[in-house]
Gaussian input, Z-matrix of N, CA and C with variables (Angstrom, degrees):
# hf/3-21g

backbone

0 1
 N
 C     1     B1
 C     2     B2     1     A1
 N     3     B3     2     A2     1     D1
 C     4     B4     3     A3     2     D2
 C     5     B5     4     A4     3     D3
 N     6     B6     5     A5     4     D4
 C     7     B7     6     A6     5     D5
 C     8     B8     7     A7     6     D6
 N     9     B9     8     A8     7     D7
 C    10    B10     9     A9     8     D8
 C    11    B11    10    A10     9     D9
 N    12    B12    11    A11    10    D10
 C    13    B13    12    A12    11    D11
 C    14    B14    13    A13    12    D12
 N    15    B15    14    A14    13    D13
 C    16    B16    15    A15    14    D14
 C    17    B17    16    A16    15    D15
 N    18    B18    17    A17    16    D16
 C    19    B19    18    A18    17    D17
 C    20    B20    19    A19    18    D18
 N    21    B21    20    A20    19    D19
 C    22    B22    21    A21    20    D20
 C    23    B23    22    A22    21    D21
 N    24    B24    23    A23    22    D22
 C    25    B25    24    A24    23    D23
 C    26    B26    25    A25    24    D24
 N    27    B27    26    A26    25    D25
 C    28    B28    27    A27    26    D26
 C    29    B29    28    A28    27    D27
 N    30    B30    29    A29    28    D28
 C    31    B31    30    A30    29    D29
 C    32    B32    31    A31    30    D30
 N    33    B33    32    A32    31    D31
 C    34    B34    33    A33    32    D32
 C    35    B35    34    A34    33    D33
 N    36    B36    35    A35    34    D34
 C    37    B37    36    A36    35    D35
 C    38    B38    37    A37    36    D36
 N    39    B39    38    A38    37    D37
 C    40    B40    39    A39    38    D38
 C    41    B41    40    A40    39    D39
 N    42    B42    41    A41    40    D40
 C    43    B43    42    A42    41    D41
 C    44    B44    43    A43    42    D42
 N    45    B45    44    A44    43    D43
 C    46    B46    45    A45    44    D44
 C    47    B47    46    A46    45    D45
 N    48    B48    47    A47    46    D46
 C    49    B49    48    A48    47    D47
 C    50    B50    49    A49    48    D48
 N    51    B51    50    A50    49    D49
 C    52    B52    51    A51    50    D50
 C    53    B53    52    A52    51    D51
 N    54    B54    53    A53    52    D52
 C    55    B55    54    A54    53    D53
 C    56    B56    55    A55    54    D54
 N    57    B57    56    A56    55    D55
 C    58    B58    57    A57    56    D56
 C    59    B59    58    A58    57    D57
 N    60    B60    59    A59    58    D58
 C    61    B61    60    A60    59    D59
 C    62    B62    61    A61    60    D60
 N    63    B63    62    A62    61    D61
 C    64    B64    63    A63    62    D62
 C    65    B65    64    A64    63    D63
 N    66    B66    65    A65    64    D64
 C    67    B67    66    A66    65    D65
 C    68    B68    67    A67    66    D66
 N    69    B69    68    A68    67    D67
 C    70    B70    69    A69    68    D68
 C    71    B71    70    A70    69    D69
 N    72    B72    71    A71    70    D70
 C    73    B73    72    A72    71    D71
 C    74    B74    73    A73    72    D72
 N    75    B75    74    A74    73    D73
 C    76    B76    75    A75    74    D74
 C    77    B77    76    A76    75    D75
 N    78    B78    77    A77    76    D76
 C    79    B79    78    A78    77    D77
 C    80    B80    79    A79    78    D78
 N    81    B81    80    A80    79    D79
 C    82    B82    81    A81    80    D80
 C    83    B83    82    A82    81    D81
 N    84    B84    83    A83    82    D82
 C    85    B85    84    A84    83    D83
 C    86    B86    85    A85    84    D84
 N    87    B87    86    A86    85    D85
 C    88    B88    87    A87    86    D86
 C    89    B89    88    A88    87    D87
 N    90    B90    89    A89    88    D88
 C    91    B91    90    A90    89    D89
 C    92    B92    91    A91    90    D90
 N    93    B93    92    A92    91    D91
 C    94    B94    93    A93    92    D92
 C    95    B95    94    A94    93    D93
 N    96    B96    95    A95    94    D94
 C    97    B97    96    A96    95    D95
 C    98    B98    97    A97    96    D96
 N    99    B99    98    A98    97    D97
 C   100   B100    99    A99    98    D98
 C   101   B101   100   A100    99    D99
 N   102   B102   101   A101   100   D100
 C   103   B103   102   A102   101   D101
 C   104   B104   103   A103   102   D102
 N   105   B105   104   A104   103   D103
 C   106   B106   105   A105   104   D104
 C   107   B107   106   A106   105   D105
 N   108   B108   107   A107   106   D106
 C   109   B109   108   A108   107   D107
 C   110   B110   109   A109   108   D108
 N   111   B111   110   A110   109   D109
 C   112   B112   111   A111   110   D110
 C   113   B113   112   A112   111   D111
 N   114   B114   113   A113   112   D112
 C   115   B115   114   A114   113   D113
 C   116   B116   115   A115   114   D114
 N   117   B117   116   A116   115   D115
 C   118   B118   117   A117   116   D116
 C   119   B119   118   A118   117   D117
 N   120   B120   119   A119   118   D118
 C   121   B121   120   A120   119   D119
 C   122   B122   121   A121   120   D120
 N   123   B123   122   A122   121   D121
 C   124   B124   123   A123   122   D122
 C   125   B125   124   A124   123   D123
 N   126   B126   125   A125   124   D124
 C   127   B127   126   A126   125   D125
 C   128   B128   127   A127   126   D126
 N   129   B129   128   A128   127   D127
 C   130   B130   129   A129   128   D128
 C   131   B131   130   A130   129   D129
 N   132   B132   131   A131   130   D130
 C   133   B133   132   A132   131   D131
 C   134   B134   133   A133   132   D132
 N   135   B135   134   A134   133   D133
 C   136   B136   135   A135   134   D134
 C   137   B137   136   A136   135   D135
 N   138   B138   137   A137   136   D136
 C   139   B139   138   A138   137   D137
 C   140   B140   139   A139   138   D138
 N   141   B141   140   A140   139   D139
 C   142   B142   141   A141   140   D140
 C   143   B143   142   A142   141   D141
 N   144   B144   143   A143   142   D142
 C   145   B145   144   A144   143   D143
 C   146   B146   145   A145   144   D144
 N   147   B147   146   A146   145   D145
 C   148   B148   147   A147   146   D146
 C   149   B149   148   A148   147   D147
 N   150   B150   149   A149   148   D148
 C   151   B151   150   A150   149   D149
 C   152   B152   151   A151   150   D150
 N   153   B153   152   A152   151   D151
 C   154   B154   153   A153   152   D152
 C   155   B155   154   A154   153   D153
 N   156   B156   155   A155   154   D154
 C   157   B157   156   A156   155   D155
 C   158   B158   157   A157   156   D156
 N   159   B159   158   A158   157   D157
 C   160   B160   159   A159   158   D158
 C   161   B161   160   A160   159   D159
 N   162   B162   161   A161   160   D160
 C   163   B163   162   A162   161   D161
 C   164   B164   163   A163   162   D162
 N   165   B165   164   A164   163   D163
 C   166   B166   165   A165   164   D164
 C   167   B167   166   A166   165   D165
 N   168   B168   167   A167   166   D166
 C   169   B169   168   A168   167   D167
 C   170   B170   169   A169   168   D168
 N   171   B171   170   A170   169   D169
 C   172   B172   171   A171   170   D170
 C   173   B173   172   A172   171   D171
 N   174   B174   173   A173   172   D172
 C   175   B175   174   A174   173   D173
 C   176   B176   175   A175   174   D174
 N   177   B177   176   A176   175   D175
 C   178   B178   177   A177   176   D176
 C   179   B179   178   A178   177   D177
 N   180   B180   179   A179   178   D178
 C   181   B181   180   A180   179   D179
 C   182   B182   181   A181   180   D180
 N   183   B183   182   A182   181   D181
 C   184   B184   183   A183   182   D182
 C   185   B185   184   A184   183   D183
 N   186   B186   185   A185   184   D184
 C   187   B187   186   A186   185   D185
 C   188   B188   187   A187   186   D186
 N   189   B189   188   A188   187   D187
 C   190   B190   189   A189   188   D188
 C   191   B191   190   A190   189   D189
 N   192   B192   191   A191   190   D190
 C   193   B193   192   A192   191   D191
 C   194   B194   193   A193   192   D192
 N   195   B195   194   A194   193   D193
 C   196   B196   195   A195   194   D194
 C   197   B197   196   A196   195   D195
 N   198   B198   197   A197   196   D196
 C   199   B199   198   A198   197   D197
 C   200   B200   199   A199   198   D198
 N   201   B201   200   A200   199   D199
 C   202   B202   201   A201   200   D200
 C   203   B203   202   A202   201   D201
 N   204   B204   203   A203   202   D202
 C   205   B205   204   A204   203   D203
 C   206   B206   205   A205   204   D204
 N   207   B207   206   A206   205   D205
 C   208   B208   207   A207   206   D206
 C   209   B209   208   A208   207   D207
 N   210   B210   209   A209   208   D208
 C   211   B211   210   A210   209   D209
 C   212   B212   211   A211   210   D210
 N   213   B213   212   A212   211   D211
 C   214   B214   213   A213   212   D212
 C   215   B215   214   A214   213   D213
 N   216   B216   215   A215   214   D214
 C   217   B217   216   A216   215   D215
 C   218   B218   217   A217   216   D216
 N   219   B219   218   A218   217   D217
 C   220   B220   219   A219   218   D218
 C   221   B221   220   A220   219   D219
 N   222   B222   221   A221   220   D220
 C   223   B223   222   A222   221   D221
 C   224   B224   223   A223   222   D222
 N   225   B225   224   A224   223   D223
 C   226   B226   225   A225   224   D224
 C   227   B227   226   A226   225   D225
 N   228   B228   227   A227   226   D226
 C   229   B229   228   A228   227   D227
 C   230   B230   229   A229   228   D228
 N   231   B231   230   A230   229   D229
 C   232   B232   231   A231   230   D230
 C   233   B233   232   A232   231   D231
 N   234   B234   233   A233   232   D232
 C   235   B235   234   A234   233   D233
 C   236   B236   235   A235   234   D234
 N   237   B237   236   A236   235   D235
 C   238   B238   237   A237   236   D236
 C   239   B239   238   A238   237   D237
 N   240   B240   239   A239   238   D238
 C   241   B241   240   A240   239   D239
 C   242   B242   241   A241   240   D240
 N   243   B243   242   A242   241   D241
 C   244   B244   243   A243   242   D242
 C   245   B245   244   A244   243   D243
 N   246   B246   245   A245   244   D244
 C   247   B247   246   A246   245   D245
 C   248   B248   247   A247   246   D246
 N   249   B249   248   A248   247   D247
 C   250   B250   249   A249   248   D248
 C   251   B251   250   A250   249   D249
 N   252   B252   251   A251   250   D250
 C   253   B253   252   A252   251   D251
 C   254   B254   253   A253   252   D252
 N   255   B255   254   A254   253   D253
 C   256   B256   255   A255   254   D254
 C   257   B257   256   A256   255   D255
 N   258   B258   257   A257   256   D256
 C   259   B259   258   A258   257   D257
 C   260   B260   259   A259   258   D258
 N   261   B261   260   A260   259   D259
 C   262   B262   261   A261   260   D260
 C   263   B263   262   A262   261   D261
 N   264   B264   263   A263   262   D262
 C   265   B265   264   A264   263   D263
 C   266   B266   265   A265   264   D264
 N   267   B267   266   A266   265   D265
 C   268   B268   267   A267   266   D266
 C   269   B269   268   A268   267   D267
 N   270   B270   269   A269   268   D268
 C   271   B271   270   A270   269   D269
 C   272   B272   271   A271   270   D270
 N   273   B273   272   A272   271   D271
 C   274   B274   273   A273   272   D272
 C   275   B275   274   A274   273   D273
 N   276   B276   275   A275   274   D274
 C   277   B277   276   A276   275   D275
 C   278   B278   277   A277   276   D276
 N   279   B279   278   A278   277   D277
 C   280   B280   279   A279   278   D278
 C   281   B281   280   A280   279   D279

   B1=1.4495
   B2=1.5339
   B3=1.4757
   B4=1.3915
   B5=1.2996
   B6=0.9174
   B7=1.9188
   B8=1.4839
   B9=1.6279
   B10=0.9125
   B11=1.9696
   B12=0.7910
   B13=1.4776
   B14=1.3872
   B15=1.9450
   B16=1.3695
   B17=1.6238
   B18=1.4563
   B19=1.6233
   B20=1.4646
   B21=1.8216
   B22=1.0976
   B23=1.6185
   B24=1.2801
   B25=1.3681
   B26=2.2253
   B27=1.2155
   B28=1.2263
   B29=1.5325
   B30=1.2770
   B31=1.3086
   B32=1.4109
   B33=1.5552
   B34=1.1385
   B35=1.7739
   B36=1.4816
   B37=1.6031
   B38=1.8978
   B39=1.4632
   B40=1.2651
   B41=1.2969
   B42=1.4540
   B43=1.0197
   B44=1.8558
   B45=1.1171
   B46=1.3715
   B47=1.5749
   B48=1.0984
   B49=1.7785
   B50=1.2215
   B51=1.2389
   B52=1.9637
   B53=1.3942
   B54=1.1938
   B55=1.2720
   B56=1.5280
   B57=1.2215
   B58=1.5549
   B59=1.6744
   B60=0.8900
   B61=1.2785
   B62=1.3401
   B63=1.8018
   B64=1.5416
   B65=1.6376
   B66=1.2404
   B67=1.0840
   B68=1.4303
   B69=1.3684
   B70=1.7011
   B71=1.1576
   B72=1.5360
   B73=1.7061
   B74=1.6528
   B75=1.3641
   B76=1.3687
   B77=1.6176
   B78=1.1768
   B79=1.1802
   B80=2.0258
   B81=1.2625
   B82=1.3765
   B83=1.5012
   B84=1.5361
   B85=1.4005
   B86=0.9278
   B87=1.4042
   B88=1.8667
   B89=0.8630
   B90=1.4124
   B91=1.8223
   B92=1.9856
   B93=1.1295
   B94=1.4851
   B95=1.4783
   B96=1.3052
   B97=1.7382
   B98=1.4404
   B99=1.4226
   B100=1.7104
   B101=1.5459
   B102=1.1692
   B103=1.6574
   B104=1.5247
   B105=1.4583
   B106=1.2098
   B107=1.6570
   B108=1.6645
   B109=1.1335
   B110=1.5701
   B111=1.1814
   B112=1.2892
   B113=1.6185
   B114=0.9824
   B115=1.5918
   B116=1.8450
   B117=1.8465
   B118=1.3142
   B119=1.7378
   B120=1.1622
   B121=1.4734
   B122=1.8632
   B123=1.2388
   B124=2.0617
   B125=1.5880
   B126=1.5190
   B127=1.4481
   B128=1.3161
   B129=1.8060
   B130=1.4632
   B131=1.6787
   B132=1.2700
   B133=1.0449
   B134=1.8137
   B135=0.8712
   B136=1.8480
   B137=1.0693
   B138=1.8195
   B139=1.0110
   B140=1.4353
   B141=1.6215
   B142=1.3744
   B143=2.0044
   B144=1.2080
   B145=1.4338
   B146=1.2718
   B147=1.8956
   B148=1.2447
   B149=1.7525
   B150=1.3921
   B151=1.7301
   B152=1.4634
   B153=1.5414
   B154=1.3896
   B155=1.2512
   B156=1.4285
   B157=1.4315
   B158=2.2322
   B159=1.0379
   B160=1.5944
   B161=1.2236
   B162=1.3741
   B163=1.7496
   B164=1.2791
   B165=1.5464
   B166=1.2617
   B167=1.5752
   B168=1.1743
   B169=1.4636
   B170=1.5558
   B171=1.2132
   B172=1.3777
   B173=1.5480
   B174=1.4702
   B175=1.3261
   B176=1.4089
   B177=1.8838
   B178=1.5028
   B179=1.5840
   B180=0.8806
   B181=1.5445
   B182=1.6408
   B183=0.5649
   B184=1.7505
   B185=1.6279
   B186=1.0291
   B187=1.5374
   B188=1.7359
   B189=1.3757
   B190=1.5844
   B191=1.2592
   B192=1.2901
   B193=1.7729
   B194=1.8615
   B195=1.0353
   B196=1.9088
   B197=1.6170
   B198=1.3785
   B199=1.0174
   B200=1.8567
   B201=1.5421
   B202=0.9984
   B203=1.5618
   B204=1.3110
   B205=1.5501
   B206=2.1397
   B207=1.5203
   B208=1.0607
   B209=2.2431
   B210=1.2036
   B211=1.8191
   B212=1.4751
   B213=1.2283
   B214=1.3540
   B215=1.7072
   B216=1.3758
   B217=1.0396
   B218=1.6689
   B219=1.7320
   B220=1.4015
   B221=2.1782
   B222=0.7954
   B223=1.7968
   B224=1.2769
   B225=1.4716
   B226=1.6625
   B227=1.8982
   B228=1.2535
   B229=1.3948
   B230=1.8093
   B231=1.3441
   B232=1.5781
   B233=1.8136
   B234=1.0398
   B235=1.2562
   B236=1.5842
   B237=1.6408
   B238=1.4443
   B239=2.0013
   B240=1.1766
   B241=1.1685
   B242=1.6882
   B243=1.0940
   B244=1.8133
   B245=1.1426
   B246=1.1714
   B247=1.7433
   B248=1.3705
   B249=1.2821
   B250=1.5760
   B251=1.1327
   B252=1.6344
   B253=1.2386
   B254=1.4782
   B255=1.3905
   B256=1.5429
   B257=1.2361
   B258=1.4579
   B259=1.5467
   B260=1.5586
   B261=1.5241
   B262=1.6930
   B263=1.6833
   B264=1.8973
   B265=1.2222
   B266=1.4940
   B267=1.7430
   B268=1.1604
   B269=1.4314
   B270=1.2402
   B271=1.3975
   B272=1.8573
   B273=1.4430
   B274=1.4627
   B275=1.8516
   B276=1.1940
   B277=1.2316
   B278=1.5889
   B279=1.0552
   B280=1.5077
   B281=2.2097
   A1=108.24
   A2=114.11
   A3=112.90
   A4=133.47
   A5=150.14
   A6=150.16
   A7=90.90
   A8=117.34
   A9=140.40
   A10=116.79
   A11=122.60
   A12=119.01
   A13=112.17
   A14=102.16
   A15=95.87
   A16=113.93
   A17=99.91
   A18=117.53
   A19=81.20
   A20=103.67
   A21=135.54
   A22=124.71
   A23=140.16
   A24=138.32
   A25=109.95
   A26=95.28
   A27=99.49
   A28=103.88
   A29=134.14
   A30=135.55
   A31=113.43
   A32=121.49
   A33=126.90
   A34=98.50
   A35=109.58
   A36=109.36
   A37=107.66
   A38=99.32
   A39=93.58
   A40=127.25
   A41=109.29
   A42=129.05
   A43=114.77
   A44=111.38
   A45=132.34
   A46=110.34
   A47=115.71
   A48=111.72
   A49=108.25
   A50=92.28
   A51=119.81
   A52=127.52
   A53=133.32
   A54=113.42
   A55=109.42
   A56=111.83
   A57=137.00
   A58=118.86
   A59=141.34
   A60=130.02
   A61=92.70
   A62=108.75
   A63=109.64
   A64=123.58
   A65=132.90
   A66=127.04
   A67=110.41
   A68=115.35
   A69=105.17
   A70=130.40
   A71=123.51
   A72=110.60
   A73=98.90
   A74=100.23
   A75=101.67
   A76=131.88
   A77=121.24
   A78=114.57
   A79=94.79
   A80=111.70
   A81=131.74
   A82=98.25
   A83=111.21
   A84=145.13
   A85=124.62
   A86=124.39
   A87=121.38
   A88=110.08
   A89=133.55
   A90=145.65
   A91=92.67
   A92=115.59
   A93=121.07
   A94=110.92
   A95=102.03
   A96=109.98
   A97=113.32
   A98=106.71
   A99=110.06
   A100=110.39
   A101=118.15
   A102=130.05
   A103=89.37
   A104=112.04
   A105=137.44
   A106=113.76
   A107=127.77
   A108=121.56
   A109=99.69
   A110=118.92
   A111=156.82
   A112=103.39
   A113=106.03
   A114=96.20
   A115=95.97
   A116=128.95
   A117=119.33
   A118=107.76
   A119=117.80
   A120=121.08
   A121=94.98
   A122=129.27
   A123=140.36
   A124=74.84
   A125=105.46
   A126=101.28
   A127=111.93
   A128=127.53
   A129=111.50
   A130=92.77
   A131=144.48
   A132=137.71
   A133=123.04
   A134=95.67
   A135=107.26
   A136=105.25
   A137=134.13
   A138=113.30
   A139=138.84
   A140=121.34
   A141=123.45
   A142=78.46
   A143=140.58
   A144=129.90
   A145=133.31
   A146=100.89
   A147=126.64
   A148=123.08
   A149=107.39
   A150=112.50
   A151=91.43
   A152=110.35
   A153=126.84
   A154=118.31
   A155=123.64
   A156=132.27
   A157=101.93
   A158=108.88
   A159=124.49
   A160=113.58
   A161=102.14
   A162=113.28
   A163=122.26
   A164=127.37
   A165=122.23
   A166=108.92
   A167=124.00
   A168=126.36
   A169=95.63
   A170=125.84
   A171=104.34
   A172=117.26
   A173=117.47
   A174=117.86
   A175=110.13
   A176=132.45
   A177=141.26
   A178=110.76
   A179=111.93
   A180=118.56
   A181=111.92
   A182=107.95
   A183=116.16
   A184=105.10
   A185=129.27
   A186=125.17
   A187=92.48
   A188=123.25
   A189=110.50
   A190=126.64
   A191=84.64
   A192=123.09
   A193=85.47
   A194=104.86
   A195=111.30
   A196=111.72
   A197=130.23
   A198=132.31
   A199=123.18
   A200=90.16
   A201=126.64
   A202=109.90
   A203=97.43
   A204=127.88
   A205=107.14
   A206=114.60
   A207=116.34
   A208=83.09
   A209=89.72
   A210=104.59
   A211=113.34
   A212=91.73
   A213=107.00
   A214=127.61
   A215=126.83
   A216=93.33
   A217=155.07
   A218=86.85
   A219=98.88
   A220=99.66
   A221=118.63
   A222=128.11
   A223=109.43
   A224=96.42
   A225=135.53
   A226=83.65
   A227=122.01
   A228=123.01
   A229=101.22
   A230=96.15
   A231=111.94
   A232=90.63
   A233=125.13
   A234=122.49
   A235=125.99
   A236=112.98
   A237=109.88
   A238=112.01
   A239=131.08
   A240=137.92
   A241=90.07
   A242=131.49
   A243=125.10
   A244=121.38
   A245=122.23
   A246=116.35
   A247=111.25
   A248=139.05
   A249=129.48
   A250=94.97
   A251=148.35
   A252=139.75
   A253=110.66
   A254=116.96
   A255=117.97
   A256=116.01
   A257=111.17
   A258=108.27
   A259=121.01
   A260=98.47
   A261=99.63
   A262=103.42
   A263=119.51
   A264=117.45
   A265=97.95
   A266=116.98
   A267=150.18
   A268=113.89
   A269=125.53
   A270=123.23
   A271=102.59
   A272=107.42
   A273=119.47
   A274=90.46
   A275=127.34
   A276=157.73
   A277=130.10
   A278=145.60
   A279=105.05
   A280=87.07
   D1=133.54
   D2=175.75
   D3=-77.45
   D4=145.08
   D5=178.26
   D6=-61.88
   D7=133.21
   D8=175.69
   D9=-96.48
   D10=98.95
   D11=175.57
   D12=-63.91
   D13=114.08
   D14=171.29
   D15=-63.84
   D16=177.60
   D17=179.17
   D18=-73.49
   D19=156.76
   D20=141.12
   D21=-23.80
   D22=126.62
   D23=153.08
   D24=-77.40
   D25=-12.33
   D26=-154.55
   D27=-68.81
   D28=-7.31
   D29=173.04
   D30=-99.77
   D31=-6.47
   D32=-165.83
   D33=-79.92
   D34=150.56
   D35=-170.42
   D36=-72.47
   D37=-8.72
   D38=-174.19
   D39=-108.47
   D40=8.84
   D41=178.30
   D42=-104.30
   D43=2.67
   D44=-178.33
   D45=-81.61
   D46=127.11
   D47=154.47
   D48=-86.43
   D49=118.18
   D50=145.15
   D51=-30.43
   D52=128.66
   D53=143.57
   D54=-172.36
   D55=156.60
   D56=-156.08
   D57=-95.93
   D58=119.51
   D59=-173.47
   D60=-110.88
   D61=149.55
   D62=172.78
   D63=-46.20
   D64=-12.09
   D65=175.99
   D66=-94.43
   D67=37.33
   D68=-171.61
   D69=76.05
   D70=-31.67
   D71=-158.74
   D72=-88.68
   D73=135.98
   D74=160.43
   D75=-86.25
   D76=157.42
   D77=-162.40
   D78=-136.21
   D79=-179.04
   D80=-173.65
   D81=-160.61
   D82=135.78
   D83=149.46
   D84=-122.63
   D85=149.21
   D86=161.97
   D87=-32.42
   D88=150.55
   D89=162.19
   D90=-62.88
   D91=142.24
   D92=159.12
   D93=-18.91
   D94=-62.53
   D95=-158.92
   D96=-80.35
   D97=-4.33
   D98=163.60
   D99=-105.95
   D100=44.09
   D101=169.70
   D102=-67.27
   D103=161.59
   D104=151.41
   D105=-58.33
   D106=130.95
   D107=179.83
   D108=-36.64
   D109=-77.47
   D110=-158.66
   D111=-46.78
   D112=-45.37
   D113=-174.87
   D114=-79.29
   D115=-38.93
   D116=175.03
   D117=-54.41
   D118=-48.81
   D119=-179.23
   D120=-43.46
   D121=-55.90
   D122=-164.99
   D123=-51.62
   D124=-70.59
   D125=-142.57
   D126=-64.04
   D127=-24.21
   D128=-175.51
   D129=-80.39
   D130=-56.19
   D131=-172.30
   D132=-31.90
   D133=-32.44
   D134=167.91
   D135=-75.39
   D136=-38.31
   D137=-147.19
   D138=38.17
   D139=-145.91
   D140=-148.33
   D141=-68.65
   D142=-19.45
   D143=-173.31
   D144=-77.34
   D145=11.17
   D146=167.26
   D147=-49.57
   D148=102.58
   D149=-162.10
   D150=-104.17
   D151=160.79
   D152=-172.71
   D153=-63.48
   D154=-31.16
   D155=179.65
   D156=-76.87
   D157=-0.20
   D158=166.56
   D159=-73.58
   D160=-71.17
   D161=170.18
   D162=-58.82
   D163=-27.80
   D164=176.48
   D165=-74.63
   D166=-17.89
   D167=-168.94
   D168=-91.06
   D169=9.10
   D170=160.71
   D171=-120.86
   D172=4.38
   D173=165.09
   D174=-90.79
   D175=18.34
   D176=173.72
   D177=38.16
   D178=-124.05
   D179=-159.06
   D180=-125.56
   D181=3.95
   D182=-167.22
   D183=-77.15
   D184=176.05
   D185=-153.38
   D186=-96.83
   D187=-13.34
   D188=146.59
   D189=-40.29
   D190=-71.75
   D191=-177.46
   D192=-31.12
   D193=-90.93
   D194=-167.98
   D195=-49.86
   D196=-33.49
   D197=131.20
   D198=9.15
   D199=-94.42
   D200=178.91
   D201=-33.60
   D202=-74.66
   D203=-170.13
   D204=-54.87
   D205=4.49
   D206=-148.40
   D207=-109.35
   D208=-31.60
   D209=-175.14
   D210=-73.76
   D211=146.42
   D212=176.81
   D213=-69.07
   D214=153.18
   D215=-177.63
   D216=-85.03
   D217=10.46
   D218=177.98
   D219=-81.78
   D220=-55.96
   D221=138.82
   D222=23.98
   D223=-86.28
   D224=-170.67
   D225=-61.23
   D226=-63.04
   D227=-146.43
   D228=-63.71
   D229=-27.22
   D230=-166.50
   D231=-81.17
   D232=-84.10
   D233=-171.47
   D234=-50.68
   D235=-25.97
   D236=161.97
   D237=-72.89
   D238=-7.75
   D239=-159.74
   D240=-109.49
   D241=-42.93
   D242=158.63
   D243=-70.33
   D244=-17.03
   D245=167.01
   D246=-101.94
   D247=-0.53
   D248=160.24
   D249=-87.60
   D250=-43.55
   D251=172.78
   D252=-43.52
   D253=-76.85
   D254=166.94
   D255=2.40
   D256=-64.88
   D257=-178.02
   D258=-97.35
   D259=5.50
   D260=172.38
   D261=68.72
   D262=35.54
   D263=164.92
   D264=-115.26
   D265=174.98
   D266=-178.56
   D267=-125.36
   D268=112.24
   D269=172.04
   D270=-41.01
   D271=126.97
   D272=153.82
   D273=104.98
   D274=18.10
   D275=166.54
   D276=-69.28
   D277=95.41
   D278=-150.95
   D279=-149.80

């Protein structure tokens, strides 16, 4: 009998990080640890040469995504540094 791959948690609402931008709106992303293999494979391969336009390519297009892309980069630095915590990862981590 073969190993069955569960479904994903990564769409589940509770598996999402939160987060608030000064204007109120809340937003949702994957938790760290529901990254795409593929994008953790990008990000350890850069290592410590992991640039901001890296990380934005994995929150896509979605009204996060633009969200996101609206902050500054101390912002960006603050809110990518609470969602690798979230899941208790470290960039270059895998």
């Amino acid at each position: 009998m073969s190993f069955k791959v569960p479904e994903s948690k990564r769409s589940s609402k509770q598996n999402q990080f939160e987060f608030e931008l000064p204007d109120g709106h809340t937003y949702y992303i994957p938790k760290a640890k529901y990254m795409k293999t593929g994008d953790v494979e990008r990000l350890s391969a850069i290592g410590a040469q992991v640039k901001i336009t890296d990380l934005l390519e994995i929150f896509g297009e979605g009204e996060a995504a633009k969200a996101v892309r609206e902050l500054d980069v101390e912002q960006l630095q603050a809110l990518m540094t609470a969602w690798q915590e979230d899941s208790g990862l470290e960039l270059g981590e895998s």
